[in-house]
C-alpha positions in Angstrom: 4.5 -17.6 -9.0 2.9 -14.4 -8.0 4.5 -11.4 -8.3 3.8 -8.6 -5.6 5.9 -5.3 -4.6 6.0 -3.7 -1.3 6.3 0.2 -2.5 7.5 3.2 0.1 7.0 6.6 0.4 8.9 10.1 1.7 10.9 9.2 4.4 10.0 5.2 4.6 14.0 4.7 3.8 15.0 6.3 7.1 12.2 3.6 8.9 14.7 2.8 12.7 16.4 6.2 12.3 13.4 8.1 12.0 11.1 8.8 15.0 11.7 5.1 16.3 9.2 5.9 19.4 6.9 6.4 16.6 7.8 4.1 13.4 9.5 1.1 15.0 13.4 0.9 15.7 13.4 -2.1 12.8 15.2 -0.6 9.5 13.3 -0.7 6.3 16.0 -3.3 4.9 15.3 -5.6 7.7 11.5 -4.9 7.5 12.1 -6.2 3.2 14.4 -8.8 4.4 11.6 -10.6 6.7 8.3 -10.1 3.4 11.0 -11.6 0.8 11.7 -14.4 3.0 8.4 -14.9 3.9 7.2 -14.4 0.2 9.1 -17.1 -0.9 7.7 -19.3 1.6 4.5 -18.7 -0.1 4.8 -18.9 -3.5 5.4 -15.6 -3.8 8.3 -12.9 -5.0 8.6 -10.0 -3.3 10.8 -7.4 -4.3 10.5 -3.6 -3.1 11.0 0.2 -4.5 11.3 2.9 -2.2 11.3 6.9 -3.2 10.8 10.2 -1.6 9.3 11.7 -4.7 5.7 10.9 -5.8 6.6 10.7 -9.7 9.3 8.1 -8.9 6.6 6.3 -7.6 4.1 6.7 -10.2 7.0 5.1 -12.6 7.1 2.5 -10.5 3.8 1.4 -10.2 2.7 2.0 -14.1 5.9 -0.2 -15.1 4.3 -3.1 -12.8 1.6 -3.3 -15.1 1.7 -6.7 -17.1 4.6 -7.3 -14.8 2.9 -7.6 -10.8 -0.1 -8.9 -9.2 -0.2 -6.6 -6.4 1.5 -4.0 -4.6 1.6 -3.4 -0.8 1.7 0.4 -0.5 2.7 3.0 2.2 2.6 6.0 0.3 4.1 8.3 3.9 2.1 11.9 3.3 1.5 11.4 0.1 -1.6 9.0 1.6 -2.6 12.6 2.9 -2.2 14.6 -0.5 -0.9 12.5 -3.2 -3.4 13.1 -5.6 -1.4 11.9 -8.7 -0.6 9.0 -6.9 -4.5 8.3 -6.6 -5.0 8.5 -10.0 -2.5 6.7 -10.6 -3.7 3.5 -8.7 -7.2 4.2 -9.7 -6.0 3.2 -13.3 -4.0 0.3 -12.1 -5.6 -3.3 -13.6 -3.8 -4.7 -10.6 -5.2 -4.6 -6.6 -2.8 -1.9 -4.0 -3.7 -2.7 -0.3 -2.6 0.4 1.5 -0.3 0.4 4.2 0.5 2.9 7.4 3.0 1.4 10.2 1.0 4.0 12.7 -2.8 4.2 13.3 -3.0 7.8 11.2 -6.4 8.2 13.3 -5.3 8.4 17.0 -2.1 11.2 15.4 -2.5 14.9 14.1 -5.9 16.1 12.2 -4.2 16.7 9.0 -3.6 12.7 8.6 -7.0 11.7 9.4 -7.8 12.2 5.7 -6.3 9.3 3.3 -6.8 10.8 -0.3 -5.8 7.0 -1.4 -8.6 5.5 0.6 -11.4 5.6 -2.7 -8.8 3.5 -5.2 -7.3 1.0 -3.1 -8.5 -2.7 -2.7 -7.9 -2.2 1.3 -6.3 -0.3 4.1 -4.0 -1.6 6.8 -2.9 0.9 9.7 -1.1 1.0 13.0 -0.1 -2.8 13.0 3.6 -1.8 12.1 5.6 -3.9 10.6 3.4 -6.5 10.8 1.0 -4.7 8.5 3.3 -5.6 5.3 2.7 -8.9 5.6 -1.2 -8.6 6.3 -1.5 -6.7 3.1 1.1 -9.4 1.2 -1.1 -11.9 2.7 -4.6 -10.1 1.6 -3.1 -10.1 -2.0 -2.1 -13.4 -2.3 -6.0 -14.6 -1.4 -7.2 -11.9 -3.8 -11.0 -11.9 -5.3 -11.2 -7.4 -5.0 -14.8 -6.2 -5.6 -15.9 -3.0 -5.8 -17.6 -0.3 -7.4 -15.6 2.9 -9.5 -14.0 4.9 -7.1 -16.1 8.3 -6.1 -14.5 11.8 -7.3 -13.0 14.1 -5.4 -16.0 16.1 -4.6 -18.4 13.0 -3.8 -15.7 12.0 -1.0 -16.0 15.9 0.7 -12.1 16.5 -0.8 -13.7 19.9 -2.4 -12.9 22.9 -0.8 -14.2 23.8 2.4 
């Protein structure tokens, strides 16, 4: 059976609380609920970590290794500065398809850039909820090309 995680960020535990005009009114335990269930329809198990601090994260995703196939990710801001959590996926053996419930490109400047975007096997954004289970979905087909991710300065992350 393959084994895949669906991993949130800051703030993703509040998910129907928080900014429902923006995030969705649906809870982050009903949002699990629905990928576990539909998981298990499809040969796979699902389970799901969710932490507002970036190391916690980290642990997480390092003591998948040998243990998952693939990870479903919204990393919250850290997608916008989370560069330990970059390097930490670069050096994953196993694919992370990136997830944003909100299209980060039609909301403020400062989340138009996606440090992430280099080291993950794909990006899935403003398709809320639904986006989950596109990037469960993407994992399960699997077959991730692609060259070494770029540093830093090659992707225009220097200073400016």
């Amino acid at each position: 059976m393959t084994r895949l995680a669906v991993v949130n960020g800051p703030n993703l535990g509040r998910l129907g609380e928080r900014e429902p005009t923006v995030y969705g009114a649906a809870s982050l335990d009903e949002i699990i609920r629905a990928l576990v269930v539909w998981g298990q329809a499809h040969g796979a198990a699902v389970e799901a970590h969710q932490s507002n601090a970036e190391g916690a994260l980290i642990d997480f995703l390092e003591a998948g290794v040998g243990r998952l196939d693939g990870v479903a990710l919204n990393p919250g801001a850290l997608a916008h500065y989370g560069f330990a959590l970059r390097d930490c996926i670069a050096a994953l053996p196993y694919p992370v398809v990136e997830v944003h419930l909100t299209n980060v490109f039609r909301r403020e400047p400062f989340r138009h850039r996606l440090v992430l975007a280099p080291v993950v096997a794909g990006q899935i954004a403003g398709l809320g909820p639904l986006g989950y289970r596109l990037a469960l979905e993407a994992l399960l087909q699997g077959g991730w090309p692609g060259p070494a991710a770029p540093s830093v300065e090659e992707e225009g992350g220097g200073r400016s």
